[in-house]
C-alpha positions as CSV (number, residue, x, y, z in Angstrom):
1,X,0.0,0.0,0.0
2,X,1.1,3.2,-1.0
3,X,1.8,6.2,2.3
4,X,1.5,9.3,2.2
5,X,1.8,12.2,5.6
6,X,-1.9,13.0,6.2
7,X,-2.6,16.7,5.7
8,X,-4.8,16.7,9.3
9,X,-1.2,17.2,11.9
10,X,0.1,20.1,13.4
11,X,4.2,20.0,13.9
12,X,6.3,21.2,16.4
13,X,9.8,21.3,15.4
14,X,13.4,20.4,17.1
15,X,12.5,20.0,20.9
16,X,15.8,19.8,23.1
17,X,15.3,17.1,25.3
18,X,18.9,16.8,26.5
19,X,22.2,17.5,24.9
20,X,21.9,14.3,22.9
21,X,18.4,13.9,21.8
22,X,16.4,16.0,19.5
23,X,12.5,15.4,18.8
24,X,9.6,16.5,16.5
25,X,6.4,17.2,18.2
26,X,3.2,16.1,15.4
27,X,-0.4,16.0,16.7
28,X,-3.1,14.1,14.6
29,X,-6.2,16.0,14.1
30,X,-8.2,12.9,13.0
31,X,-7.3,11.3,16.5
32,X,-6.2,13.5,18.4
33,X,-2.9,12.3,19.1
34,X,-0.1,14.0,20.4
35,X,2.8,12.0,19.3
36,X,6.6,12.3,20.0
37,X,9.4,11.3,17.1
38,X,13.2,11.4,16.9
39,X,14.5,14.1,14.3
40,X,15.7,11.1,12.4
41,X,12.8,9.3,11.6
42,X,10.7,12.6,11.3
43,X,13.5,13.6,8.2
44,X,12.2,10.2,6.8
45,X,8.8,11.2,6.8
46,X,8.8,14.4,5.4
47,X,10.6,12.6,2.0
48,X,8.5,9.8,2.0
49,X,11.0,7.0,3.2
50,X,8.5,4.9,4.8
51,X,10.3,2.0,4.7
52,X,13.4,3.5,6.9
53,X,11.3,3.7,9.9
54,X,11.1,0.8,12.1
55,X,7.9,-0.7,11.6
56,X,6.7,-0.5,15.2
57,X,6.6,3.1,14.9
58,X,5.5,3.3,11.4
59,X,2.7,1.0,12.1
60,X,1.5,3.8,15.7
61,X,1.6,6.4,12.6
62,X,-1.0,4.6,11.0
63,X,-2.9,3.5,13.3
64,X,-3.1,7.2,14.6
65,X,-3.4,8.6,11.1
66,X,-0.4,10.9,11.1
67,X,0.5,8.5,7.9
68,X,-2.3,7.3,5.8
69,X,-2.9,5.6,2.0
70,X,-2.3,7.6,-1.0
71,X,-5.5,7.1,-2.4
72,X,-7.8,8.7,0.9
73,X,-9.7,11.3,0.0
74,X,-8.9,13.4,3.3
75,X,-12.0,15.7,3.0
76,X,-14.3,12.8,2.3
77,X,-12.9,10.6,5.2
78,X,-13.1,13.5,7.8
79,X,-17.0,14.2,7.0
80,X,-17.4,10.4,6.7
81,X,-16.5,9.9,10.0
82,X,-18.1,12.6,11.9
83,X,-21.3,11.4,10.7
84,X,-20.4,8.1,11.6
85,X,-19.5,9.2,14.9
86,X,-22.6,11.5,15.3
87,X,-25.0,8.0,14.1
88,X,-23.1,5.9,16.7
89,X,-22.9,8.3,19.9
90,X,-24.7,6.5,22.8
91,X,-25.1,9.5,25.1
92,X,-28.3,11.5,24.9
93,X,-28.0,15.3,25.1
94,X,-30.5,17.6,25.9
95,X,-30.8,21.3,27.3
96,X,-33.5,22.3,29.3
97,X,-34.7,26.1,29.5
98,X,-37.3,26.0,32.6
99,X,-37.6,30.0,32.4
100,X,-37.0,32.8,30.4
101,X,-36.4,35.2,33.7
102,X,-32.7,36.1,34.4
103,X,-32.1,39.0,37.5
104,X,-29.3,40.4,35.2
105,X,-28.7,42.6,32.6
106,X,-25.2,41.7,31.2
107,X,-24.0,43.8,28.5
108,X,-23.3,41.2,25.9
109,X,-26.5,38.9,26.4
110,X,-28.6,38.4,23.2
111,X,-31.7,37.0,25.1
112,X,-34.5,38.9,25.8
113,X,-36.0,38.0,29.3
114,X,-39.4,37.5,30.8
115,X,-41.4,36.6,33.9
116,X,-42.1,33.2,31.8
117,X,-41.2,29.8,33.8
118,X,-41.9,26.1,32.4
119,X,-45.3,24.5,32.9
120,X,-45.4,21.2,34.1
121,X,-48.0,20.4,31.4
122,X,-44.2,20.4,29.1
123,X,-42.4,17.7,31.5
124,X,-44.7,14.6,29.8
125,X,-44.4,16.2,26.8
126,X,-40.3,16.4,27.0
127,X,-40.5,13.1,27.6
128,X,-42.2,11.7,25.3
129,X,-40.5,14.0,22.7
130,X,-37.3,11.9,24.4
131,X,-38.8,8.6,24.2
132,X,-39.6,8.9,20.2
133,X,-35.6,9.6,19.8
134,X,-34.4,7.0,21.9
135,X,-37.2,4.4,20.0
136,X,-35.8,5.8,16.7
137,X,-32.8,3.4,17.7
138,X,-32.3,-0.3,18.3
139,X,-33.2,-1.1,21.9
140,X,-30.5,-0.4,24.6
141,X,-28.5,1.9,21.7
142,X,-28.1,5.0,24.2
143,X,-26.4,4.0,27.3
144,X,-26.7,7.9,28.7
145,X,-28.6,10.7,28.9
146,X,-27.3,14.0,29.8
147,X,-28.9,16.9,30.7
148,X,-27.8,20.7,30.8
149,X,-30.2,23.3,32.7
150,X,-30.1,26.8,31.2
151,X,-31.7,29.8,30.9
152,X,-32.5,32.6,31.6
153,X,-31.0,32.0,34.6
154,X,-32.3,28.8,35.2
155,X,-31.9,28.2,39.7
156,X,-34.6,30.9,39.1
157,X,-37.0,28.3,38.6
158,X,-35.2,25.7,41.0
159,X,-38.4,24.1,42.1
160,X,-39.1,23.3,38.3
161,X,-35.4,21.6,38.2
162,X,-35.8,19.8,41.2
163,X,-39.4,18.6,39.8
164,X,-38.3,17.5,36.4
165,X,-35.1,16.3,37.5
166,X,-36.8,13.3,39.7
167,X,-39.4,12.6,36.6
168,X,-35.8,12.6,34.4
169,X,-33.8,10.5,36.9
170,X,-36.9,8.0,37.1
171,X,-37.3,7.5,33.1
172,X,-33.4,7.4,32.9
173,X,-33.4,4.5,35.4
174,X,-36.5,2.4,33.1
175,X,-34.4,3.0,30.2
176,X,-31.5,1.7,32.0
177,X,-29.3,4.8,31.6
178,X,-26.7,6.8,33.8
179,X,-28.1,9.9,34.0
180,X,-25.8,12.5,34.0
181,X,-26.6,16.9,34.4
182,X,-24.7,19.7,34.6
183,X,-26.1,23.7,34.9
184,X,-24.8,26.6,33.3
185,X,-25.8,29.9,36.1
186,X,-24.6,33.5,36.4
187,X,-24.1,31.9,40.1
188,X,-25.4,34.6,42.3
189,X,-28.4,32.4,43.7
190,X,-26.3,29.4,44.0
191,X,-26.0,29.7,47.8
192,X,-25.7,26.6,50.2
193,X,-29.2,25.5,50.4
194,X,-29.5,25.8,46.3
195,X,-26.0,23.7,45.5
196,X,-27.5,21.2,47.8
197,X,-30.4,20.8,46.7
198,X,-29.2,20.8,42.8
199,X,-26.7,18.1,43.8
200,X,-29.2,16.0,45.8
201,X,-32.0,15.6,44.2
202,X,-31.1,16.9,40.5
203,X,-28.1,15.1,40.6
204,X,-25.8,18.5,39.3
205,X,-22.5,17.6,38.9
206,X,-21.1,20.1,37.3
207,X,-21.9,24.5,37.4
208,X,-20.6,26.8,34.8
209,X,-20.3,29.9,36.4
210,X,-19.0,33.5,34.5
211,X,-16.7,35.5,35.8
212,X,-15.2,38.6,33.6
213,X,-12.6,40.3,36.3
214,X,-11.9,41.6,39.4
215,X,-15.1,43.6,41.1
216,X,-15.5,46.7,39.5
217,X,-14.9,45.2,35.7
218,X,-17.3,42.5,36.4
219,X,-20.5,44.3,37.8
220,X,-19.9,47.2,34.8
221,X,-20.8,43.8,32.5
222,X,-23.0,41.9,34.5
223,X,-25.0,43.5,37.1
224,X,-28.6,43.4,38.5
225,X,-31.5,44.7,36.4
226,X,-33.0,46.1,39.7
227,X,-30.1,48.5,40.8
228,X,-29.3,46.6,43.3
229,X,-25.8,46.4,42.1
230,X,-23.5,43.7,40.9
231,X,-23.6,39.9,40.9
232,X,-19.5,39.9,41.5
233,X,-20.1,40.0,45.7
234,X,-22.7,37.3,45.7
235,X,-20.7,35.1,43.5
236,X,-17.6,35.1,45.4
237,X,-19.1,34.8,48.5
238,X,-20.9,31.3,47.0
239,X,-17.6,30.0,45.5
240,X,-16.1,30.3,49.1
241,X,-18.9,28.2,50.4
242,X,-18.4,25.6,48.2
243,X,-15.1,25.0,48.5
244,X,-16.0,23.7,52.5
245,X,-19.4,22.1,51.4
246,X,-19.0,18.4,52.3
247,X,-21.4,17.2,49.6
248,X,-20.2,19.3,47.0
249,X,-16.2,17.5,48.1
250,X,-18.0,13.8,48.4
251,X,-20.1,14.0,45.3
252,X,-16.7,14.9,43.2
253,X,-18.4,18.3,41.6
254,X,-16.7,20.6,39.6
255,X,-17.2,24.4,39.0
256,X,-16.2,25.2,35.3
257,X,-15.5,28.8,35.4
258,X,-16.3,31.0,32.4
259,X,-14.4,34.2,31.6
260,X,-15.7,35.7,28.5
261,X,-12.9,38.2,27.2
262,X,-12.9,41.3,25.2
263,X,-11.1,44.8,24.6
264,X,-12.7,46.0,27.7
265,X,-11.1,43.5,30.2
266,X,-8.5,41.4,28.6
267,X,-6.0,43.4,30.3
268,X,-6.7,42.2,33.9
269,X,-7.4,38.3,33.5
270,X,-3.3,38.2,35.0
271,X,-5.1,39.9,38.1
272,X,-8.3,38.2,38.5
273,X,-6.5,34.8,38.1
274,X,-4.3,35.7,41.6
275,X,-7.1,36.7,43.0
276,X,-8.6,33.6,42.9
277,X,-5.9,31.8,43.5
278,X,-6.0,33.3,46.8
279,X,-9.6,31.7,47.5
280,X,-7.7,28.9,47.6
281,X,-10.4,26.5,45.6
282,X,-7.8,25.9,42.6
283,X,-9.4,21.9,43.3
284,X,-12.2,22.4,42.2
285,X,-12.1,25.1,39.7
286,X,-11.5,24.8,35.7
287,X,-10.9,27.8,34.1
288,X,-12.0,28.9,30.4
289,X,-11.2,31.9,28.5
290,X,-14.4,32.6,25.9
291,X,-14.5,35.2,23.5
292,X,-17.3,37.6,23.6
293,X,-19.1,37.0,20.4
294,X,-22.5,38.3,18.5
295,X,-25.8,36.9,20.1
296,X,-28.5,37.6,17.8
297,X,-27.5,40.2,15.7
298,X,-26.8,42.5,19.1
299,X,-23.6,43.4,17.9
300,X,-22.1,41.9,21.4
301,X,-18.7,41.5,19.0
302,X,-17.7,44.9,18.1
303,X,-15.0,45.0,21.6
304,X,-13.7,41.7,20.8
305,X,-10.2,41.0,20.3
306,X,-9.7,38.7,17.4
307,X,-9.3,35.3,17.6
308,X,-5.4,35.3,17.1
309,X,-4.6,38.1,19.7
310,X,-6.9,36.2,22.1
311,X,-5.2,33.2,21.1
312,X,-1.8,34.7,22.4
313,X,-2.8,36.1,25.5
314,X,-4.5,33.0,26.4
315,X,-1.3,30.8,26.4
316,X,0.0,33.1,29.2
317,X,-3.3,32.8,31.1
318,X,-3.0,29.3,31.0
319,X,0.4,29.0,32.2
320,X,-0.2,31.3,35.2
321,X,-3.3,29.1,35.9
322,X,-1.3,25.6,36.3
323,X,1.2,27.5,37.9
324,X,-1.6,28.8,40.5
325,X,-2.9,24.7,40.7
326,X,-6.1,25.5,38.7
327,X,-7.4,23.0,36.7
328,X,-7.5,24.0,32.8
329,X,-10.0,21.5,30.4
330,X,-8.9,20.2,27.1
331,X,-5.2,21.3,26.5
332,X,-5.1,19.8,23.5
333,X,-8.7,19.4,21.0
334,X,-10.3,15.8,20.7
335,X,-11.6,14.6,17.8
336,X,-15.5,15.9,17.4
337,X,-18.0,16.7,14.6
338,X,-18.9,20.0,15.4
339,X,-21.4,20.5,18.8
340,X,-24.9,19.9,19.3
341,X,-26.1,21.3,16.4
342,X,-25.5,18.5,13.7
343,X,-26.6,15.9,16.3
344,X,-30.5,14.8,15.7
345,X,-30.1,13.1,19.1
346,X,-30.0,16.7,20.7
347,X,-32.5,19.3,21.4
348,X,-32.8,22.3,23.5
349,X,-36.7,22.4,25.1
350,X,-37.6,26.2,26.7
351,X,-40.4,27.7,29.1
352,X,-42.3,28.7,26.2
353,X,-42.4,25.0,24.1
354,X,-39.9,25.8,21.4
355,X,-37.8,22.7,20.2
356,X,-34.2,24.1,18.7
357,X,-31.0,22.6,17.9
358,X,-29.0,25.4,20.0
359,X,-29.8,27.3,22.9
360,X,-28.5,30.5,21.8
361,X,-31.3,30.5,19.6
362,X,-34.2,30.6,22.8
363,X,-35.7,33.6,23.9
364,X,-33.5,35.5,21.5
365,X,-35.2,37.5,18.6
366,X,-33.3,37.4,15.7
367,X,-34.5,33.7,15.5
368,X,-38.3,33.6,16.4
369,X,-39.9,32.0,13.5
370,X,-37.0,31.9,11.6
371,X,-37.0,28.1,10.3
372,X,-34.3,27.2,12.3
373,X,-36.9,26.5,14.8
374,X,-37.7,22.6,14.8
375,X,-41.3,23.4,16.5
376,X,-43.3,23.7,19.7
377,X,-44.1,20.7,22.4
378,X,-47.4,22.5,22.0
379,X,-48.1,22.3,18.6
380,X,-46.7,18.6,18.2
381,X,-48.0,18.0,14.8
382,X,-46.3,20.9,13.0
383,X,-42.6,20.1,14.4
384,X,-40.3,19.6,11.5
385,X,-37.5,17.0,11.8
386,X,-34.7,19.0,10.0
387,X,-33.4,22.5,10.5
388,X,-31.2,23.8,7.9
389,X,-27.9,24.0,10.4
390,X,-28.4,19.4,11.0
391,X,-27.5,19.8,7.5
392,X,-24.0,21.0,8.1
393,X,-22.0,18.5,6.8
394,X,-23.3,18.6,3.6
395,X,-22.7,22.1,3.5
396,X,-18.9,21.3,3.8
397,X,-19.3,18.6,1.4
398,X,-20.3,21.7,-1.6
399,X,-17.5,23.4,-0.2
400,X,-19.9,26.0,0.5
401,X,-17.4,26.9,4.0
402,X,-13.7,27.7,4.2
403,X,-13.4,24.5,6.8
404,X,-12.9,21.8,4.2
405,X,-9.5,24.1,3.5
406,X,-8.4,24.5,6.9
407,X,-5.9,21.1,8.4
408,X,-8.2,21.7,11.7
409,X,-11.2,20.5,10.5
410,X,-11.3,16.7,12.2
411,X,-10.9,18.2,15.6
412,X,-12.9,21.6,15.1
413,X,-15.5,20.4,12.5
414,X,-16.8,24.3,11.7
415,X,-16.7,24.9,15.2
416,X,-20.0,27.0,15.4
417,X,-22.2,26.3,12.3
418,X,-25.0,28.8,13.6
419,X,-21.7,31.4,13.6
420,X,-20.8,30.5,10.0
421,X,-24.7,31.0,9.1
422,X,-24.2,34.2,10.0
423,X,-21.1,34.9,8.0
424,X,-18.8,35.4,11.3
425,X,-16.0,33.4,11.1
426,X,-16.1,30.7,13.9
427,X,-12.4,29.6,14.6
428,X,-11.3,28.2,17.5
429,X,-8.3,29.7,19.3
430,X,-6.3,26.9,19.4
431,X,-6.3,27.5,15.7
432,X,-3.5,30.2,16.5
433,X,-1.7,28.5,19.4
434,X,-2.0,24.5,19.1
435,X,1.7,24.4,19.4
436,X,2.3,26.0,22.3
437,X,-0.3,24.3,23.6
438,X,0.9,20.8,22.2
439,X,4.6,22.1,24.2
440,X,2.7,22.5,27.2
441,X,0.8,18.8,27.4
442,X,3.9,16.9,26.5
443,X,6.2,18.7,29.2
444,X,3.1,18.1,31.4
445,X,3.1,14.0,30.0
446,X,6.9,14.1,31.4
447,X,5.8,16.1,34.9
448,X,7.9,18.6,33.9
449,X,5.2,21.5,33.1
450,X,4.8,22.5,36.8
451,X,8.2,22.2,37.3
452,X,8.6,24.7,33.6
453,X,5.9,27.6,35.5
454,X,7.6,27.4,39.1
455,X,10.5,28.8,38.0
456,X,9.0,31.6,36.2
């Protein structure tokens, strides 16, 4: 069989590893694969000369893709599998909306908001909306089913989370599925009482809280609609609770903390990082840096950096973080087609019936009755299986998007189609730093990151 180097890897070049040894860094974008070669047998690559490279090493090339048959269509194969992959997924994903209240204003927020929280009258009709996805499969094809609680700000309507969540944990259990949830929250009502009770009986593992600076930066972008201030106080004084909170500690929760980053702040994510570093709950804390992007055609964007100067910044970010003991998610990207969007298997359900296949689209204007709607729980008959973003991959099959040019597209897979819909570019930053970051997870593979940022 005819080799060739796949055109999916990222290389870093001519790592010193001690005065003898020399190695070429290469990650695989259609694994995922960080993988570690002498200079020697990398020269051999680059020209070709398969043969030359001892065939246990030639044969972990191949079976991680960094080398694959001359004939593969690379394009074809990447879009192949990610439906393949979208088909096979066992886990169940769904986002539930139970109001369309939030107490904040935040600057860049698309949604509009509204005294408007979830009947119960939905919950049976939820699950059945569940139980005709999971019946459009073999028996016992799903083995999970995850659900994320959004909003609005969604502990708002705790009562309706705690409600569903027992009907949810119940059906999961007949169908013989782990049940798994998580909740995304601006955080300010997530006092002792509420975590508890989330982690108890709605089975919350996991709470996405945002957090864009020290005090004053953070209550100029997200404060109370009622003039009661900011949410930065309540927040803090939350995340201190929950790093003594003995069933938070025994039920192995996590806290993914969200710092969305623009022009306006960008310049004191250095500080805010030491700040909470001196909290002392680097455990349980995984930090992400977002950019602050369009929500609805509100023009949110306009402050943003770009992609490649957030890209740089966030390399130092992420270095004073493990340095600090904070816990940073994904280093490196895995292998994924897309996110929810192209998935059939996952819906978002809100307070007011509406079945999409994102939840930026809820509550937000720009798509009511736009025919990326799927439907309404309310109007069963008239809910359409297809919205024109499930179609994504066929889209990149007509070359219709940039991605089926870019070497990233295995691990990215377009990223944000609803983005791209709206002519926004939707690259990933890692786009503009995956070798530094692919440095930082194989000094980390050899212990010796920690040792690298300690003696900064």
């Amino acid at each position: 069989m005819e080799l060739k180097i796949s055109k999916y890897i990222e290389v870093v070049k001519d790592i010193q590893i001690n005065s003898e040894e020399v190695i070429i860094l290469m990650f695989s974008m259609n694994t995922g694969s960080l993988f570690s070669v002498k200079k020697e047998y990398y020269k051999k690559l680059v020209k070709n000369r398969f043969t030359e490279i001892p065939i246990e090493l030639l044969n972990k090339l191949i079976r991680d893709k960094f080398i694959i048959s001359q004939e593969t269509d690379e394009i074809s194969q990447c879009l192949d599998l990610n439906d393949l992959m979208i088909k096979d997924l066992r886990k169940l994903n769904f986002t539930i909306q139970p109001t369309a209240d939030c107490q904040l204003g935040c600057s860049y927020c698309g949604q509009t908001h509204a005294n408007i929280t979830m009947d119960i009258s939905l919950f049976d009709k939820i699950i059945n909306r569940i139980s005709n996805i999971i019946n459009n499969k073999p028996k016992n094809f799903y083995d999970t089913i995850s659900i994320s609680w959004y909003g609005g700000e969604p502990i708002l309507a705790i009562n309706k989370i705690i409600d569903f969540s027992k009907i949810l944990i119940d059906f999961a259990s007949k169908n013989n599925l782990i049940y798994e949830s998580d909740i995304i929250t601006n955080g300010v009502l997530l006092n002792k009482n509420n975590l508890e009770n989330l982690i108890i009986n709605a089975k919350i593992s996991s709470f996405q809280i945002t957090l864009d600076g020290l005090k004053d930066t953070h209550d100029n972008r997200r404060f109370k609609k009622d003039k009661a201030g900011g949410s930065f106080d309540d927040i803090i004084e939350n995340i201190l609770n929950i790093k003594v909170n003995k069933i938070f500690i025994e039920n192995n929760c996590k806290i993914l903390l969200r710092i969305n980053v623009d022009k306006n702040n960008y310049d004191e994510i250095p500080q805010l990082i030491r700040f909470l570093k001196e909290l002392e709950i680097q455990k349980y804390l995984y930090l992400n840096f977002a950019p602050v992007v369009d929500w609805g055609g509100n023009g949110a964007s306009i402050n943003s950096l770009t992609r490649k100067q957030l890209a740089e910044m966030e390399i130092n970010w992420i270095l004073d973080s493990i340095k600090f003991g904070f816990n940073i998610p994904n280093l490196l990207p895995y292998r994924s087609p897309s996110c929810m969007i192209v998935n059939p298997a996952s819906e978002v359900y809100d307070a007011d019936g509406y079945i999409t296949p994102c939840y930026e689209m809820n509550y937000t204007k720009m798509y009511e009755n736009s025919n990326h709607i799927i439907g309404n729980l309310n109007n069963i008959d008239k809910i359409k299986e297809v919205s024109p973003l499930r179609e994504w991959h066929s889209l990149l099959r007509l070359g219709k998007y940039p991605c089926t040019r870019c070497k990233y597209l295995p691990v990215c897979g377009g990223s944000c189609p609803k983005d791209w819909f709206k002519k926004e570019p939707a690259c990933p930053t890692y786009k503009y730093n995956l070798k530094d970051r692919m440095v930082l997870d194989f000094l980390n593979i050899k212990d010796k990151l920690k040792e690298l940022v300690d003696n900064e």
